[in-house]
C-alpha positions as CSV (number, residue, x, y, z in Angstrom):
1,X,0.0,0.0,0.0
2,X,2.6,2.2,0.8
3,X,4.3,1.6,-2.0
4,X,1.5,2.0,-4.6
5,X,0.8,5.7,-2.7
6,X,4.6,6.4,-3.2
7,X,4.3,5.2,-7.2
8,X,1.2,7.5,-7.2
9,X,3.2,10.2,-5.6
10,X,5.8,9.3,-8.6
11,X,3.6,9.6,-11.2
12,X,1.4,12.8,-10.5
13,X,4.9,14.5,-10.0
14,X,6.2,13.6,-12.9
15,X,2.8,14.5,-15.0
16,X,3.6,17.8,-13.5
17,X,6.8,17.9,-15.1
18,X,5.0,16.9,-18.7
19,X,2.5,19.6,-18.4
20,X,4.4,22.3,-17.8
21,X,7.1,21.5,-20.5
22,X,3.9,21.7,-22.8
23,X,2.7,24.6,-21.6
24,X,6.3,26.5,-21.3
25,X,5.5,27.6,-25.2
26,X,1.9,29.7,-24.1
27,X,3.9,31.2,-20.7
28,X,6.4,32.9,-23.0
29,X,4.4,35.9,-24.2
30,X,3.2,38.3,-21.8
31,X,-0.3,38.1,-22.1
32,X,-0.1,34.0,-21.3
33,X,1.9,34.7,-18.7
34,X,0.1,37.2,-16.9
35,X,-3.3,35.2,-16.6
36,X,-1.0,32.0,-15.7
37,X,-2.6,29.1,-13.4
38,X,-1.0,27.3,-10.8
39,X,-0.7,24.0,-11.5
40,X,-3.0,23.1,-8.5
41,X,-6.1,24.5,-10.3
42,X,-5.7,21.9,-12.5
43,X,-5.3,18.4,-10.6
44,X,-7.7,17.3,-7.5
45,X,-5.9,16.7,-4.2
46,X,-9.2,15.6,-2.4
47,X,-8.8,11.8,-1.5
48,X,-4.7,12.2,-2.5
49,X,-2.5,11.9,0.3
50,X,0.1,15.1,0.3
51,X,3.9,14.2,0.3
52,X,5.0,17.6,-0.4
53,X,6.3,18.0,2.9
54,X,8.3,14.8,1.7
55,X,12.2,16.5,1.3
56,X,14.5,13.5,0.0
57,X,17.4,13.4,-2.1
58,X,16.6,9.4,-3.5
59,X,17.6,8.9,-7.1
60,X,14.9,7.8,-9.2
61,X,14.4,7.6,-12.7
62,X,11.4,7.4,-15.3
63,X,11.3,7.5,-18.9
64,X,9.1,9.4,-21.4
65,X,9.1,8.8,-24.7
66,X,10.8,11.4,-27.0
67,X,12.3,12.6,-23.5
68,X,15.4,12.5,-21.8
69,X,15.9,10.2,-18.7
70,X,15.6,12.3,-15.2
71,X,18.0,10.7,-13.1
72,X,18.5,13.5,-10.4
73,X,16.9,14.9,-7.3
74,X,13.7,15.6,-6.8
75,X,14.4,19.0,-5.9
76,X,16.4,20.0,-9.3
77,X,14.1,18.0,-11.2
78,X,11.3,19.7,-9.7
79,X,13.3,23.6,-9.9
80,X,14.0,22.4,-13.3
81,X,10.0,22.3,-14.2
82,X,10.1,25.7,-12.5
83,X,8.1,24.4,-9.6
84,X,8.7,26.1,-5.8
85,X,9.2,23.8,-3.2
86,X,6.0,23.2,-2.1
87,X,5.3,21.6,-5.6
88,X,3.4,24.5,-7.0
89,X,4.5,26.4,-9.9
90,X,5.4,29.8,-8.6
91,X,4.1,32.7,-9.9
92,X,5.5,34.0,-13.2
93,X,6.8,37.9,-12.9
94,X,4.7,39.9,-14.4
95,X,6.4,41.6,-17.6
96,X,7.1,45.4,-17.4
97,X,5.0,46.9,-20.0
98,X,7.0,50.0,-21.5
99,X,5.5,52.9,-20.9
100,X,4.3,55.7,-23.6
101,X,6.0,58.8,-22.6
102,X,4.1,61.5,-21.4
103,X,2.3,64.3,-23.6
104,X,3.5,67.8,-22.4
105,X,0.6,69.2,-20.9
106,X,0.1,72.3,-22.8
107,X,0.3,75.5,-20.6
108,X,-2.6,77.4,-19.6
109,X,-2.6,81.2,-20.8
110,X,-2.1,83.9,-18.3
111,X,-5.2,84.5,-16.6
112,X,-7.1,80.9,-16.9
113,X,-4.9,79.6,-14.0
114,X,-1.5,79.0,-15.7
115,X,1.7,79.5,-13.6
116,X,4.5,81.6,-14.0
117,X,6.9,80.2,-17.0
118,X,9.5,77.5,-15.5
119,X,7.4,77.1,-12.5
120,X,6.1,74.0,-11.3
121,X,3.2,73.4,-10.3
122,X,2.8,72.8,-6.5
123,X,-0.1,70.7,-5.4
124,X,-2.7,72.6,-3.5
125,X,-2.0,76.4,-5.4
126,X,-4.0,78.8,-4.4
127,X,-2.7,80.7,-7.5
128,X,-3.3,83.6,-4.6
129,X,-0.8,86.8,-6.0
130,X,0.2,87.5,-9.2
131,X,1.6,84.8,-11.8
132,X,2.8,87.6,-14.5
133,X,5.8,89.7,-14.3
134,X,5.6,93.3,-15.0
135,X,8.9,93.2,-16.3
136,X,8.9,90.7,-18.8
137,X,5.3,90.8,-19.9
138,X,3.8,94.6,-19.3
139,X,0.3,93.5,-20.6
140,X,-0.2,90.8,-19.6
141,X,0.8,92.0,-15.7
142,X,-1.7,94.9,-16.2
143,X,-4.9,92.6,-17.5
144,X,-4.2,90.0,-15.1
145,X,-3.4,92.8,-12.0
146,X,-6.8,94.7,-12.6
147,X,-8.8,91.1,-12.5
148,X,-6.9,90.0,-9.5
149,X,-6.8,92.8,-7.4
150,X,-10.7,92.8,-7.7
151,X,-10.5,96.4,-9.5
152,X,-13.1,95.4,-12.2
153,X,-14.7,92.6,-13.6
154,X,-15.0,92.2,-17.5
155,X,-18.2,92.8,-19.5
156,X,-19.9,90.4,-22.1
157,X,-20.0,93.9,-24.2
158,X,-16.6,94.1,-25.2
159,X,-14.6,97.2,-24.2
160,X,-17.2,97.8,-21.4
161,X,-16.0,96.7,-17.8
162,X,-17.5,96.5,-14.0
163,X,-16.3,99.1,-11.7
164,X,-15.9,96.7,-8.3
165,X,-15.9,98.8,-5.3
166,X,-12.4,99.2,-4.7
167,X,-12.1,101.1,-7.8
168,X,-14.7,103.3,-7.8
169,X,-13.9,103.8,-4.3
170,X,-10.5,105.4,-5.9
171,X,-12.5,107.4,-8.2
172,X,-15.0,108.6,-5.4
173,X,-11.3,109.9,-3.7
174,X,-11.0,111.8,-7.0
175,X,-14.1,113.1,-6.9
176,X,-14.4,114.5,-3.9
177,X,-10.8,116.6,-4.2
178,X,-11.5,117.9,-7.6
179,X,-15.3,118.4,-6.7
180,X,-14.7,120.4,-3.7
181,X,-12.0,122.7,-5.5
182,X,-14.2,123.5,-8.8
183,X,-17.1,124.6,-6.1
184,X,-14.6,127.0,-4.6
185,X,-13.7,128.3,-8.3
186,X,-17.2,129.0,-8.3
187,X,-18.1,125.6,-11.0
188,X,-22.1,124.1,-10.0
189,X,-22.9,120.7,-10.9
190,X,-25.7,119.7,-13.2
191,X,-26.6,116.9,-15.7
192,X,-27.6,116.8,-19.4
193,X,-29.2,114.0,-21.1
194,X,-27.8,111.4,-22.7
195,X,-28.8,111.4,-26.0
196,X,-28.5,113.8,-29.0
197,X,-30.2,114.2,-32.1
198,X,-28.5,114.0,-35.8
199,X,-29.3,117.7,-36.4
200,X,-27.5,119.2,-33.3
201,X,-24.8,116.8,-33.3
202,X,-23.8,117.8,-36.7
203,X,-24.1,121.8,-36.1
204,X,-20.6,122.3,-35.2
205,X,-18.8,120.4,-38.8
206,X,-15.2,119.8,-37.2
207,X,-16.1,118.8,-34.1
208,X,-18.5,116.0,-35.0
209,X,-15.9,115.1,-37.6
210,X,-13.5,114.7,-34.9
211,X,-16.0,112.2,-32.8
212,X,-17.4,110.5,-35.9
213,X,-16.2,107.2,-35.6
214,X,-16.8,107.0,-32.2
215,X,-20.4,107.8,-32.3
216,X,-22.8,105.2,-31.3
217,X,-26.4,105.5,-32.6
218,X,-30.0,104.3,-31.3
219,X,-32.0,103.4,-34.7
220,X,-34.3,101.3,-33.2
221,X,-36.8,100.8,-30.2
222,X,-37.8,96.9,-30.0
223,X,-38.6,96.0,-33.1
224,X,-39.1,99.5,-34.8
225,X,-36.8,101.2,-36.7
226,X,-36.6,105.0,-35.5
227,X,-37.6,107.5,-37.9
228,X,-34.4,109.8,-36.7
229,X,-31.5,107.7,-35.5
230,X,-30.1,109.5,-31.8
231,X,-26.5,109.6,-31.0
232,X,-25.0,108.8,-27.5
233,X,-23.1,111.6,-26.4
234,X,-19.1,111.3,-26.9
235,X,-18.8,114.9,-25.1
236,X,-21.6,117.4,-24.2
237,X,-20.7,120.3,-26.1
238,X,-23.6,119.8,-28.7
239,X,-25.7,118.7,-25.9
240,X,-25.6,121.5,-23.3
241,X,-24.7,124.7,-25.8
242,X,-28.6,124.9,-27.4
243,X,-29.4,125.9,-23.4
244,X,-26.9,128.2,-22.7
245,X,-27.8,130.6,-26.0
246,X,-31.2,130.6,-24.1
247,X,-30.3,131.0,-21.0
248,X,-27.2,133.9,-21.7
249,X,-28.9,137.0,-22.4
250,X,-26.8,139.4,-20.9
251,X,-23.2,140.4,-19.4
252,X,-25.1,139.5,-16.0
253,X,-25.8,136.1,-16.8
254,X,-21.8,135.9,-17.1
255,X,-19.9,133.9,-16.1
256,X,-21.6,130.5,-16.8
257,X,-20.0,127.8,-15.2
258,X,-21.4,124.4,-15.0
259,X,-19.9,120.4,-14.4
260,X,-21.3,117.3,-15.0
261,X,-19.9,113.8,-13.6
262,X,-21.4,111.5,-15.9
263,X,-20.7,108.7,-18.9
264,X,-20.5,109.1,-21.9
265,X,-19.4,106.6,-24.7
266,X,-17.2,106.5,-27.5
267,X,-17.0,103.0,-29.6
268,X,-13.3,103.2,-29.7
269,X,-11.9,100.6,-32.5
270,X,-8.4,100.1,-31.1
271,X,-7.9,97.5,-28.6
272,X,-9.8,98.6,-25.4
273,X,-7.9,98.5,-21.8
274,X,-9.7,98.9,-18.6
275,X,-9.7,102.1,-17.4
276,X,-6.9,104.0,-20.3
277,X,-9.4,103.2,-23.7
278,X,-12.8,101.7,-23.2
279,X,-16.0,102.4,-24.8
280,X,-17.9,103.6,-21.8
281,X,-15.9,105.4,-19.1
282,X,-17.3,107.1,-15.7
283,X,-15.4,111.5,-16.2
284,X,-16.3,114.7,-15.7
285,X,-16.9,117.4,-17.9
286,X,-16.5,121.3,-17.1
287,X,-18.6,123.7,-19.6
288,X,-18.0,127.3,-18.9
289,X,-19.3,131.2,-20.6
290,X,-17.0,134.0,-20.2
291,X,-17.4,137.9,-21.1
292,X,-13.5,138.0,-22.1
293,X,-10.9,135.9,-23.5
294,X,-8.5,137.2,-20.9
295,X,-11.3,135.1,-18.3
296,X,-11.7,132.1,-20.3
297,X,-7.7,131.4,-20.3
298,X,-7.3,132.2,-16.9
299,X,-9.5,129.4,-15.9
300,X,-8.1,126.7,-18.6
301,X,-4.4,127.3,-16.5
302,X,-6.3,127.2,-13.2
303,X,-8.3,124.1,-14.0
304,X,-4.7,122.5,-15.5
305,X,-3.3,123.0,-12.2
306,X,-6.2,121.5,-10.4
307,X,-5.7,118.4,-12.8
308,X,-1.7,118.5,-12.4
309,X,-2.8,117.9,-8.5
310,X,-5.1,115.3,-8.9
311,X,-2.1,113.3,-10.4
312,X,0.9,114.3,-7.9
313,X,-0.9,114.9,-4.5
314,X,-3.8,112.5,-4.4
315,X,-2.4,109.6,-7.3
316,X,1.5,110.4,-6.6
317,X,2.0,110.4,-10.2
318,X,4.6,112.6,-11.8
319,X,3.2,114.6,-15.5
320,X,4.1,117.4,-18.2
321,X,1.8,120.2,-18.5
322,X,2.0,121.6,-21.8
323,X,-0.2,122.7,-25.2
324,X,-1.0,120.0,-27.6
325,X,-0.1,120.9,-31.3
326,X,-3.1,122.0,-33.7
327,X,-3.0,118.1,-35.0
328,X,-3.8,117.0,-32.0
329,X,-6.1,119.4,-30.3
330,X,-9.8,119.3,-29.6
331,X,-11.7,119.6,-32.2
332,X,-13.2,122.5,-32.4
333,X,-11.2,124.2,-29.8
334,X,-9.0,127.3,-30.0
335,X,-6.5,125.6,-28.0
336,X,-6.0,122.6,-25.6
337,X,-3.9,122.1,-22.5
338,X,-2.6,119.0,-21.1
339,X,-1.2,117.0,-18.8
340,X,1.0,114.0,-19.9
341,X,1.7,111.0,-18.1
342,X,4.2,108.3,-19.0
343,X,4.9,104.7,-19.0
344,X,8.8,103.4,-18.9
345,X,8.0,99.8,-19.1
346,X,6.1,100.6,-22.6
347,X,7.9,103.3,-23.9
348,X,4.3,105.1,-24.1
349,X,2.8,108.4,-23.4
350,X,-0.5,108.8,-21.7
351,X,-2.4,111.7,-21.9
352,X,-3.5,112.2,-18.2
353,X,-6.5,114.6,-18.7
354,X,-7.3,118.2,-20.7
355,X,-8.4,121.6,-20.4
356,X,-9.7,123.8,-23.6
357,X,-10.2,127.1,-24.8
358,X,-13.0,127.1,-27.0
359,X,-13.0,130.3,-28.1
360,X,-15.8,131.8,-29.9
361,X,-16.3,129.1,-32.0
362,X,-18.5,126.8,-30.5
363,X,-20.6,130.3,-29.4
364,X,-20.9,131.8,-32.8
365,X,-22.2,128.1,-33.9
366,X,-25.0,128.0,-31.3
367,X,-25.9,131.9,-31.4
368,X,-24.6,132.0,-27.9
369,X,-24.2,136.0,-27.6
370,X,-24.6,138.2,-24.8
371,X,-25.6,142.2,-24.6
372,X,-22.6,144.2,-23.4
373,X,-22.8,147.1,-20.8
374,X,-22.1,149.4,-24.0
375,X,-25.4,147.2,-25.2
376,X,-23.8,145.8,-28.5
377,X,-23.7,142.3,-29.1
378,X,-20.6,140.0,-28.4
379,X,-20.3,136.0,-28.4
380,X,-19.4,134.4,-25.2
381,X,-15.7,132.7,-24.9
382,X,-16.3,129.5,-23.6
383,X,-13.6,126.5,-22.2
384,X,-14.5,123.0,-21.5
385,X,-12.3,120.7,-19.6
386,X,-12.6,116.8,-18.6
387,X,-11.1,114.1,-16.6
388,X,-11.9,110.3,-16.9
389,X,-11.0,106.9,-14.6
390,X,-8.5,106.7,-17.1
391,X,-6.3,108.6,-14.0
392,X,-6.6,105.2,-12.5
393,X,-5.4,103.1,-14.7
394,X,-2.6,105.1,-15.0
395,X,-2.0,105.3,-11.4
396,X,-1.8,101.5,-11.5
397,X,0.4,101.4,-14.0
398,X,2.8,103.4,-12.4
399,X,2.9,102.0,-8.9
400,X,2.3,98.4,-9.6
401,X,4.8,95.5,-9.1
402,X,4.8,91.7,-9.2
403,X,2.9,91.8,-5.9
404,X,0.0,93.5,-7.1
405,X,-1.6,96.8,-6.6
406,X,0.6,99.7,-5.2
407,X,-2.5,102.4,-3.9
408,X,-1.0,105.8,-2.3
409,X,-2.6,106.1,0.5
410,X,-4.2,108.9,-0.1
411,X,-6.9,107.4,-2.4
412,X,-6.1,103.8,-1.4
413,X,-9.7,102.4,0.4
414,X,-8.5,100.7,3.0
415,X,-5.1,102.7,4.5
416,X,-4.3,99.5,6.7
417,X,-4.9,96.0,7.7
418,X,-4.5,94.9,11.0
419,X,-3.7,91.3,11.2
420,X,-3.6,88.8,14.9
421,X,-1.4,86.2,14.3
422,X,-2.1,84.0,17.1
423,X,-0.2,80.6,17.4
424,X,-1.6,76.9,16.8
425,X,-0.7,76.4,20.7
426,X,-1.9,80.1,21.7
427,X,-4.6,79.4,24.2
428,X,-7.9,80.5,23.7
429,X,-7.8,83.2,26.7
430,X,-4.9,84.3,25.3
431,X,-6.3,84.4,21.4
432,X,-9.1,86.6,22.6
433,X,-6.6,89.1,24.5
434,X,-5.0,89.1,20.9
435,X,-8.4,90.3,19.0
436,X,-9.5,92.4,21.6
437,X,-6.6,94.5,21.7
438,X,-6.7,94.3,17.8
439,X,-10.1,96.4,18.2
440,X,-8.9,98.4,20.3
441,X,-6.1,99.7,18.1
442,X,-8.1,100.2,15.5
443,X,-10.2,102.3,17.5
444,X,-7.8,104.3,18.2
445,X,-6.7,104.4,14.4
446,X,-10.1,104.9,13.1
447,X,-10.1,107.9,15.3
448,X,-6.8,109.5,13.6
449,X,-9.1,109.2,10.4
450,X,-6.7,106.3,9.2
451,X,-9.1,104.0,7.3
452,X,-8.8,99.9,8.6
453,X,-9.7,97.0,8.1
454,X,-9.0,94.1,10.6
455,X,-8.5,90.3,8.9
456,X,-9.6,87.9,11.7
457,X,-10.3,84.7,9.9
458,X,-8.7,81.6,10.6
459,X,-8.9,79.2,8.2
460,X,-5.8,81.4,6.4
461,X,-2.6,81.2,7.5
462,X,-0.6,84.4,8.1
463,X,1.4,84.8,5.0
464,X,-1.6,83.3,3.3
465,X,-3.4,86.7,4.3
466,X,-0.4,89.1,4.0
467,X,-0.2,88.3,-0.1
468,X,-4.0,88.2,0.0
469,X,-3.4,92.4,1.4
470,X,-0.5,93.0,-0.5
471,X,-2.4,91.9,-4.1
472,X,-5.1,94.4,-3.3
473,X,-2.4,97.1,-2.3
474,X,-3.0,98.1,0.9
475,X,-0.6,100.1,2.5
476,X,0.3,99.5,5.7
477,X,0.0,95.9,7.7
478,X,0.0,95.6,11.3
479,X,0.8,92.7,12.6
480,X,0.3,91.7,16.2
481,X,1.4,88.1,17.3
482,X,2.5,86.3,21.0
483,X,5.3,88.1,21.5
484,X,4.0,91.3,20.6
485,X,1.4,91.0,23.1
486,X,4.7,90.6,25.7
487,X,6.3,93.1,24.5
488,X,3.3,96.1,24.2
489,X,4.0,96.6,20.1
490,X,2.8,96.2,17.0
491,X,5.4,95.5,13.7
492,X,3.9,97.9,10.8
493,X,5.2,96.8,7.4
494,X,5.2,98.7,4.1
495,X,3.3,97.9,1.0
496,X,5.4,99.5,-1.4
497,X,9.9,99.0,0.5
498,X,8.5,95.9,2.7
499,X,10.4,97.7,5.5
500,X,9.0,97.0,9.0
501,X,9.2,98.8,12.1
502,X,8.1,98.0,15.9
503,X,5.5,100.7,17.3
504,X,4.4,100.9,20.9
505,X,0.7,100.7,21.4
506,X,0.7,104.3,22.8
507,X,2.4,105.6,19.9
508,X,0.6,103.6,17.1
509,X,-2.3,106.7,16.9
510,X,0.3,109.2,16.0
511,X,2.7,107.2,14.1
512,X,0.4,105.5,11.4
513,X,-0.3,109.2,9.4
514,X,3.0,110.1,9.6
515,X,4.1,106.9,7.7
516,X,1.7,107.1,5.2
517,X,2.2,111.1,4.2
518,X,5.9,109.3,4.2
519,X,4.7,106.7,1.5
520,X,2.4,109.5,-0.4
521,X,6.2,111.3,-1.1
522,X,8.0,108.3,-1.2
523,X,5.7,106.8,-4.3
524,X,6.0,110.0,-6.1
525,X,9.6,110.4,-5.6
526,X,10.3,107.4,-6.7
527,X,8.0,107.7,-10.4
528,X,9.4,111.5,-10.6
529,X,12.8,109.7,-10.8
530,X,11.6,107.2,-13.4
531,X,9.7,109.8,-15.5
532,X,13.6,111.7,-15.5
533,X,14.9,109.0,-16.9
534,X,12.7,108.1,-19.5
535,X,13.1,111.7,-21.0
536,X,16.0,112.1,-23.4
537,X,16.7,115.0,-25.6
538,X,17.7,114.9,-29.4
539,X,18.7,117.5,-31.8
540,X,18.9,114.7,-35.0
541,X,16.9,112.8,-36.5
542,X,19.6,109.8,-35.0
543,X,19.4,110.7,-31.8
544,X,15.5,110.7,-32.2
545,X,15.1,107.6,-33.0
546,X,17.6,105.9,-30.8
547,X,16.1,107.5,-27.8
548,X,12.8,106.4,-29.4
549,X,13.8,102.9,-29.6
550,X,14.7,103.1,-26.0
551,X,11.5,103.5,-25.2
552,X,11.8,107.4,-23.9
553,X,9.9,110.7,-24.2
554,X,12.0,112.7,-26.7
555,X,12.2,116.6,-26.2
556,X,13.4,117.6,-29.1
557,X,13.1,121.2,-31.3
558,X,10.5,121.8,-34.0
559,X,9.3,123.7,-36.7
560,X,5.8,123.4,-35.2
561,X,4.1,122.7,-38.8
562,X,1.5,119.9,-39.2
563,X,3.1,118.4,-42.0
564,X,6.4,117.4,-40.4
565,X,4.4,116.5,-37.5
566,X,2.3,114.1,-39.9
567,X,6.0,113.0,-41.6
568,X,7.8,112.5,-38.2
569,X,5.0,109.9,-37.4
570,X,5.3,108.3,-40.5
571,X,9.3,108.1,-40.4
572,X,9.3,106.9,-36.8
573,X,6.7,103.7,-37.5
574,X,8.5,100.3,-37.3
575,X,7.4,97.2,-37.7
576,X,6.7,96.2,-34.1
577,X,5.9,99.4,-32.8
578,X,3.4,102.7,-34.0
579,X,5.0,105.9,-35.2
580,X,5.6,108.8,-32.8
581,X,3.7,111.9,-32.2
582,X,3.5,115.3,-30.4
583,X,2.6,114.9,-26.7
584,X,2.7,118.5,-25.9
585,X,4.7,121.4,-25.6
586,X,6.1,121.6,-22.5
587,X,5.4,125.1,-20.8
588,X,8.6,124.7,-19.1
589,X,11.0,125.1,-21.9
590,X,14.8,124.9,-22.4
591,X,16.7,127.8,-24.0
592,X,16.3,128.0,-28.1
593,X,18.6,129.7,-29.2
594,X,18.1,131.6,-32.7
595,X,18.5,129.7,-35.8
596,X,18.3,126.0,-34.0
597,X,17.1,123.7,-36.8
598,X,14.3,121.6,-36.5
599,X,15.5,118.1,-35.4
600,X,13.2,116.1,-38.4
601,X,13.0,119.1,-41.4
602,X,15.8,121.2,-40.5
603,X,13.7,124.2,-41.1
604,X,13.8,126.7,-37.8
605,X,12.6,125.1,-34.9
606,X,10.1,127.5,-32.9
607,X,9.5,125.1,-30.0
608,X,10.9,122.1,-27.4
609,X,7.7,119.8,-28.5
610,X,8.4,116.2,-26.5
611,X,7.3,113.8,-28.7
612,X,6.7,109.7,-27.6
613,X,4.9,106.9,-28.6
614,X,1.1,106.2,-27.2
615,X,-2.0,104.9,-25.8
C-alpha cells in the first residue's frame, strides 16, 4: 500500500513535469503569462495523500518517450520544471509593459490659471498673487493685476468693464478733491441728457468730424426702426450749448459755469484697456461762458493746475503740463492744454487729462451771444475741460509691481490692515486678549481718520493673508502676534519697500499718518525719478530715433508745422511698434537759441515739443 501511494506520488509528479514543458510555449508571451494558473487549479488533491512536505534526495528515474531520462533529485528535477518547493509552480513575474512617454501638458494662458513660466506646479495652489511679471510681460501683468486685485470685472460687451468697489472707491477719492476745488472756483454741478439728435450733433462740422467714428447710434426701439436715428453723447458740447444761447442773455448772466460727472461713450476701435481706452468710461466734464478771453484762459491754467494735483498729491503720479499741437487738439477748440503722463515699461505716453479754450467758436455756432454794458452784441468765450478713470489706470500702472496693486494712500480704500497672528498652541484666553486688543487699536486708528480693516479669519494662514493684502495694495499691515502681546507693540510693514518697524501701542495713533504722508512722497519720488529717466533730448533725427527705440519721451526742437508732425510719425513707424507723435509742448522750456534747426525738417525750430509713442 505504501508503495502503490509512493508510485502515485511518482507519477502525478512527474505529470507535472510533462505539463508544464507543454505549456512552457503559451507562458512565453506576456499576455499568457500574466493570466497564468497554478498548477493546482488543474489536478484534484481531495482523496490524495500530500507528500509535499516529503524532502528527500533518493535517485529515481522514469522514462518518457521522445524525453530525456531524469535521473536527479527531486528537488532539481522539480526547480528544473520551475516548480517552488511546495510543488506548486510559482508565480511567473509579471512583464514590465513599457511605458508611452508622457504628452507635455500644454500650458494654460495667463489668466485661466497658468503658472508663471519655468514654475512647477505645486499641489494645493491657491494661484493667490500675481503669476505675470511686469517686467517681462507689461500687458499681460496689467490685464491680469486689474482682474486679480478685484478692481473690475470684464463685461460680455466688449470694451465695457464693471467698476468693483475698490475702484470706484478710488474714483470717489477723485471726486471728492477735484469736486470740492471747482465749487470753490465757483463751478455748479448739473446733468444733461444722454442722448442727441443727428441735427444738433452735426451743427458744429469739425467737431462732429472729430468724434465720428466713435459715435454710437439708437436706430431702433424693439422692433421698430426710429424715424431719426439719436446719438449717445461722446462729449456734451452739442448737448448742453442749445441751453446756454437761451439761458445767456446778458453780461449779467456771465460767467456760466457748469460740471457734469457723468458717462459718456465712444466706440473706440483700437484695442480697449480697462480704465486707459474703453468704450464707456465714468469723467467729468466742465462747460463754462466768459465775457473775455483774458477770463476764459485764466480758468483753462487754473483748471490745468487743479488736474496736475489730482495726479501728484492724491495719485503720486509725476506729469508734463504743456499745449497740444493743432494736429492734436480738440476739435473745435482754440486751443488745448494738457497733462501727460508716461509709461517706462512701454515706452508710451499717456495723456492724463485736458483743459480747452474754446473760443468763440462753438458760441458763434450756437448763437450763444450776450448784450454788453455798452449794449452791442458780443459771443461768449467759452472753455471746456474733462477728466476720466482713465487717472486710475494710470495710477496702476505706475505703482504696480509683481505683488499687485501699489495704492497711495491717499486714495487707497482701506489705509491698513490689521492682522492677529495667534499661534496653533496660543490658548484661547490668550487668542481673545489678541483680538481684543486688535479692536482696540483700530479704534484708536479709526479715530486719527486712518481708514482699517482688521483680517480675523482663521482658516488662512498668516502669509496666506499678507499676499492676500499686498495683491489688493493696501498700504500698511499691522501685525500683532504672542510676543507682541509681551512686548506692548505692534510691527507695521510697508506695502510699497517691505520695510517694518516695531510701534508701541501708545504711539501707534500718532505714528500710522506720519508713515503714510511718508509713503504719499515716497511713491511720487520714486515715479518722478523714473519719469527723468525716461526723458532724453535729441537734436537729430539719429538721436531721435535711438532715444525712441529706448523707449523714452523725446524733447526735441520743432518747426511746429503739421506736415512734419504728420512726416515725423510716418518716419518713426516700425514694424513692431506705432510711429511717434507730439505729446505736448512743455510750458517749461529749455533755452532755443536763434537759428536751432528743427530736429526732423531742418527748417527753424520754434519750440521744445516732446514727442513719444502712445495709448
Amino acid at each position: 500500500a505504501i508503495r502503490n501511494l509512493f508510485l502515485l506520488c511518482m507519477l502525478r509528479r512527474a505529470w507535472r513535469l510533462a505539463f508544464s514543458a507543454a505549456r512552457q510555449c503559451q507562458l512565453n508571451s506576456p499576455p499568457a503569462r500574466a493570466r497564468q494558473l497554478q498548477p493546482a487549479e488543474f489536478w484534484p488533491t481531495q482523496g490524495v495523500p500530500a507528500f509535499r512536505t516529503l524532502t528527500t534526495s533518493t535517485t529515481w528515474s522514469c522514462s518518457f518517450p521522445d524525453h530525456q531520462n531524469m535521473t536527479e533529485p527531486v528537488e532539481k528535477a522539480m526547480e528544473r520544471a520551475d516548480l517552488g518547493a511546495d510543488g506548486q509552480a510559482p508565480k511567473q513575474p509579471k512583464e514590465k509593459k513599457e511605458k508611452a512617454p508622457k504628452e507635455k501638458k500644454e500650458k494654460k494662458p495667463q489668466g485661466e490659471g497658468g503658472g508663471a513660466p519655468g514654475e512647477k506646479e505645486k499641489k494645493k495652489e491657491t494661484k493667490l498673487g500675481m503669476q505675470t511679471s511686469k517686467k517681462e510681460s507689461f500687458t499681460d501683468w496689467y490685464a491680469e493685476l486689474v482682474v486679480a486685485a478685484e478692481l473690475i470685472s470684464y463685461y460680455d460687451v466688449s470694451g465695457c468693464y464693471i467698476l468693483r468697489p475698490s475702484s470706484y472707491a478710488m474714483w470717489e477719492f477723485v471726486q471728492r478733491f477735484f469736486d470740492d476745488r471747482i465749487k470753490e472756483m465757483g463751478v455748479q454741478n448739473s446733468y444733461f441728457p444722454l442722448f442727441i439728435t443727428e441735427d444738433v450733433l452735426n451743427t458744429e462740422k469739425d467737431h462732429v468730424e472729430g468724434f465720428a467714428p466713435e459715435v454710437a447710434w439708437v436706430t431702433k426701439t424693439g422692433s421698430s426702426d426710429m424715424e431719426k436715428p439719436i446719438a449717445i453723447r461722446p462729449t456734451s458740447e452739442t448737448v448742453m450749448y442749445p441751453y446756454y444761447a437761451q439761458w445767456i442773455r446778458s453780461h449779467r448772466d456771465l460767467p456760466l459755469r457748469l460740471n457734469q460727472w457723468t458717462n459718456v461713450v465712444r466706440w473706440e476701435f483700437k484695442y480697449p484697456t480697462p480704465f486707459i481706452r474703453s468704450r464707456e468710461f465714468l469723467w467729468q466734464e466742465g462747460h463754462t461762458a466768459f465775457a473775455t478771453q483774458q477770463d476764459a484762459e485764466a480758468e483753462v491754467m487754473q483748471v490745468l493746475e487743479l488736474y496736475r494735483r489730482v495726479y501728484e498729491e492724491l495719485l503720486a503720479v509725476p506729469v508734463v503740463r504743456g499745449r497740444k499741437s493743432k494736429k492734436e487738439q480738440f476739435a473745435g477748440a482754440f486751443f488745448t492744454t494738457t497733462v501727460e503722463a508716461f509709461i517706462p515699461e512701454t515706452g508710451k505716453g499717456i495723456q492724463g487729462a485736458t483743459s480747452h479754450c474754446l473760443g468763440q467758436n462753438f458760441s458763434r455756432m450756437f448763437k450763444i451771444e450776450y448784450e454788453t454794458e455798452q449794449k452791442t452784441k458780443e459771443f461768449a468765450w467759452q472753455n471746456s475741460w474733462g477728466m476720466t478713470t482713465r487717472t486710475l489706470g494710470v495710477m496702476i500702472m505706475t505703482h504696480g509691481d509683481d505683488k499687485g496693486l501699489v495704492a497711495p494712500p491717499r486714495v487707497a480704500p482701506k489705509q491698513l490692515v490689521m492682522v492677529p497672528i495667534p499661534k496653533a498652541s496660543t490658548p484661547p484666553d490668550d487668542k481673545k486678549a489678541m483680538f481684543d486688543k486688535a479692536d482696540e487699536l483700530k479704534a484708536q486708528l479709526e479715530r486719527a481718520s486712518v481708514r482699517v480693516v482688521t483680517d480675523y479669519r482663521d482658516n488662512y494662514t498668516p502669509g496666506w493673508k499678507y499676499n492676500y493684502w499686498e495683491l489688493r495694495g493696501v498700504p500698511l499691515r499691522c501685525e500683532i502676534g504672542p510676543k507682541d502681546m509681551e512686548n506692548g507693540n505692534v510691527v507695521l510693514v510697508r506695502r510699497d519697500t517691505g520695510a517694518k518697524e516695531a510701534v508701541a501701542w501708545s504711539d501707534l495713533a500718532a505714528r500710522v499718518p506720519v508713515l503714510l504722508e511718508t509713503m504719499q512722497a515716497d511713491l511720487l519720488a520714486a515715479a518722478t525719478e523714473r519719469q527723468k529717466a525716461s526723458m532724453a533730448k535729441a537734436t537729430t533725427w539719429e538721436e531721435f530715433m535711438a532715444a525712441l527705440e529706448s523707449k523714452k519721451m523725446v524733447l526735441a526742437p520743432w518747426c511746429d508745422e503739421e506736415e512734419v508732425e504728420d512726416d515725423v510719425k510716418k518716419r518713426s513707424t516700425t514694424p513692431t511698434a506705432a510711429g511717434a507723435k507730439t505729446l505736448c509742448i512743455p510750458f517749461e522750456q529749455p533755452d532755443l537759441p536763434a537759428g536751432t534747426p528743427c530736429f526732423a525738417s531742418g527748417k527753424p525750430a520754434k519750440n521744445w515739443a516732446l514727442w513719444g509713442r502712445s495709448y
